[in-house]
N, C-alpha and C positions, 0 to 999 in steps of 0.2 A: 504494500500500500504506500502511496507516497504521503512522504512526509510534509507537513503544510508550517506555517507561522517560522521559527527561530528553531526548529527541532533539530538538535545535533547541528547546529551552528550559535554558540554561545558569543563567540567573538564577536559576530556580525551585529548578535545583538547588543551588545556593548557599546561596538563602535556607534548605531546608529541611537542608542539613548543619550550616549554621552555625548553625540555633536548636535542633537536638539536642547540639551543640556545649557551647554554652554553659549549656543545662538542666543538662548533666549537670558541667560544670566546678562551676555554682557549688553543686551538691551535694556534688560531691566537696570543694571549698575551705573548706565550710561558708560560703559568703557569701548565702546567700538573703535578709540581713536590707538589703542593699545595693539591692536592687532594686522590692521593692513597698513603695505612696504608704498613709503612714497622715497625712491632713493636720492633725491636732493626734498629736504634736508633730511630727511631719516637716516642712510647710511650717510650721508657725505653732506654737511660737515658735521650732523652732529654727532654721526659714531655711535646710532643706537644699535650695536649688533646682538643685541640680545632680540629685535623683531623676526629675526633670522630663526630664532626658533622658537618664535611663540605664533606668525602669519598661518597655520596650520590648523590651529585651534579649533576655530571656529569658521559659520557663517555669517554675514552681517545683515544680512535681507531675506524674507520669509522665501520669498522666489525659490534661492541658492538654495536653501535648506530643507524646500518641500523637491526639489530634483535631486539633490542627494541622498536624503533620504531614501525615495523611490529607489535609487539605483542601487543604494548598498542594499537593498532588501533584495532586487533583482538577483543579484550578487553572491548572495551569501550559498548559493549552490555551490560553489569553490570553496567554501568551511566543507560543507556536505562532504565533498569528492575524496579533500583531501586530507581532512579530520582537522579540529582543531589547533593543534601543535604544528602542524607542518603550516597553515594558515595563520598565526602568531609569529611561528619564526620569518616565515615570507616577510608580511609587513613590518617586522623590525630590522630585517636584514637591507630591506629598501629605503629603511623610512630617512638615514641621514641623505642619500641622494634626494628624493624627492624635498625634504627640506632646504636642502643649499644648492641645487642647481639652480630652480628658476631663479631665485632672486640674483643670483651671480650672472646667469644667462643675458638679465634685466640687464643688470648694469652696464656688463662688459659688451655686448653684443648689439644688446635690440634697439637699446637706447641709441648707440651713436651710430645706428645705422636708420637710424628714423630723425638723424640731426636735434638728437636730446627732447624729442617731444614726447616719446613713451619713458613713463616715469610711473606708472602707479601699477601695482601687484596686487589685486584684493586680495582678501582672507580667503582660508576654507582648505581644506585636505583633497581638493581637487586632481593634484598631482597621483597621490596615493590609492581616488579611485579611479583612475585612469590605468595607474600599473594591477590593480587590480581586474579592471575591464579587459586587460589584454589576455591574461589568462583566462578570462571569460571566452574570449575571442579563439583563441589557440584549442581549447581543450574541450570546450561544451559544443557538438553539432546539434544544428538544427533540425526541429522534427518534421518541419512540414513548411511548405512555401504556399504564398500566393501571388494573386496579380488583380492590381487596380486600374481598369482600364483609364485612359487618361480622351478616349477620345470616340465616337461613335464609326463602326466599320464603314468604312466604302463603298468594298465591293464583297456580295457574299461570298464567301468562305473562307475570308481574309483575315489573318487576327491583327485587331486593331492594336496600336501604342499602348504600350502599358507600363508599368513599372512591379518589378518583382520584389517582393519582402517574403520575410521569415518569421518563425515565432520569437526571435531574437531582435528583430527591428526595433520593437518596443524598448527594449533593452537601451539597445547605441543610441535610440530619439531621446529617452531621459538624460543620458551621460551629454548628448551636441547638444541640448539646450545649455546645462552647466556647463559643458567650454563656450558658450556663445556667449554665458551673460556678461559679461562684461571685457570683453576685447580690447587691446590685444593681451592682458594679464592675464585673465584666465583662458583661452586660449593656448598660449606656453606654458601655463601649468600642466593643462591636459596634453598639450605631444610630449614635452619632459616626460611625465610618467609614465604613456605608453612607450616611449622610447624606452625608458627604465625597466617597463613588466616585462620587454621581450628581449632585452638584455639579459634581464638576471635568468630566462627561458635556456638562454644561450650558454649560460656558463659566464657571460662576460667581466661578474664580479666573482675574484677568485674565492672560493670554497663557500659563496652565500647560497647556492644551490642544495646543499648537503649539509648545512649549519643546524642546529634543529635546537628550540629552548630546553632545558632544564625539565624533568616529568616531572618536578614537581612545583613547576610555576604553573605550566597547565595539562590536566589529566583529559587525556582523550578516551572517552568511552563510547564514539564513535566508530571506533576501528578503520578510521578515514586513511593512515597511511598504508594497513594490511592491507586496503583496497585499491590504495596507489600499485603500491607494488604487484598489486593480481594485474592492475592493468596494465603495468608495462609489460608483464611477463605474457599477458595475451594478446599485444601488439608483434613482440618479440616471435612468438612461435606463429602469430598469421604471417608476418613475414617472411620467415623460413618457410614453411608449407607452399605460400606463393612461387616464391624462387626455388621451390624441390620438386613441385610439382609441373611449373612449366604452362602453366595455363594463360594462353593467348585470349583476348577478347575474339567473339564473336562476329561474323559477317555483317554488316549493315547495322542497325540501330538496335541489336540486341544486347544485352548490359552484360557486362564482365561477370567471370563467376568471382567469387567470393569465398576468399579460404574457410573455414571453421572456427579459426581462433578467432576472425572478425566477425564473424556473428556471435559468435558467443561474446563477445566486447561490446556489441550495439544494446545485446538484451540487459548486460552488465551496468551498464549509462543510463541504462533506460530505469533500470531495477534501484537506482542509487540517487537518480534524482530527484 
């Protein structure tokens, strides 16, 4: 039966109490002015590099905060997948990159290539769900597609203009609204962190792939990484069976066979989500 609400994703729930949390604290405190990067004068001249690691916090506007929201809940099927632990270590082994690139990126980069007229970095952890979104992207296939016709046929039997979506569109529409609200800051928030999520995919930063917290900062009673490892090990063996077997596609529009270890991987994805 599938799992519904925060079930065996504790983190996700965390993250997404604790940043409505805080939205709304630092409205109520009136401190919003504490948390987003304006780098003249915030870094330069007055040296507040302590914004460097607090712009993360929070969001400053209901907008930011009801799209992110949505998205980390979208989301949190990657706690599911991967069990909590492996989903803790992820986001802390990312979290100093996505902290101090973009505001570095700001300064050094974007700024004087926009002849110092981009200067403001809102708030919010927008980076973090971005490198999160990419393992969304990489790892979670889509169950089913459709298509919004965009325009009335012609001539019969012609298929009109359309545009294709996923049950996943939903998904990327919540995360482009939060890179769109506020450009060009948030924006470079959100490519830094997918750059980041498919980095760290890669191996890029050495041994954060394989770093794992302490059991007993957090207990996974999800079995999320014995299920990792069934899945690579049933990626592993449909690929070999593919290339032992020698199996060519099909004459014309007929679909490839499909080894065994890959079907038993789809009902596995299917079973876990």
């Amino acid at each position: 039966m599938l799992a519904s609400g925060f079930t065996n994703a504790p983190i996700s729930q965390y993250l997404l109490f604790t940043l409505i949390f805080f939205s709304i604290a630092t409205s109520i405190t009136d401190s919003k002015h504490l948390f987003y990067i304006q780098i003249v004068p915030h870094l330069w001249p007055y040296a507040q590099a302590w914004r460097i690691l607090a712009w993360q916090a929070c969001y400053l506007n209901s907008t930011e905060v009801l799209f992110a929201g949505m998205t980390v809940y979208h989301l949190r099927i990657i706690e599911r997948l991967w069990g909590p632990r492996k989903f803790g270590s992820f986001l802390v082994s990312i979290l100093p990159y996505t902290t101090i690139l973009p505001p570095l990126l700001m300064a050094s980069i974007l700024r004087p290539l926009s002849l110092y007229r981009f200067n403001y970095l809102p708030a919010g952890p927008t980076a973090l769900i971005f490198a999160v979104l990419a393992q969304y992207h990489a790892v979670i296939p889509h169950v089913y597609k459709y298509r919004i016709l965009t325009s009335r046929p012609t001539t019969p039997g012609q298929l009109p203009p359309s545009l294709t979506f996923s049950d996943k569109s939903t998904t990327y529409l919540l995360a482009g609204q939060l890179a769109l609200s506020q450009v060009p800051g948030s924006l470079l928030s959100a490519v830094v962190g997918w750059i980041i999520g498919h980095a760290w995919r890669r191996e890029l930063f050495p041994g954060a792939m394989r770093w794992r917290l302490p059991r007993w900062v957090i207990k996974d009673k999800s079995g999320g990484e014995r299920y990792e490892g069934l899945r690579r090990r049933l990626e592993g063996e449909g690929a070999a069976a593919a290339s032992a077997s020698g199996v060519e596609g099909r004459v014309g529009d007929e679909p490839q066979r499909r080894p065994i270890g890959t079907q038993i991987l789809d009902q596995f994805r299917g079973a876990i989500r």
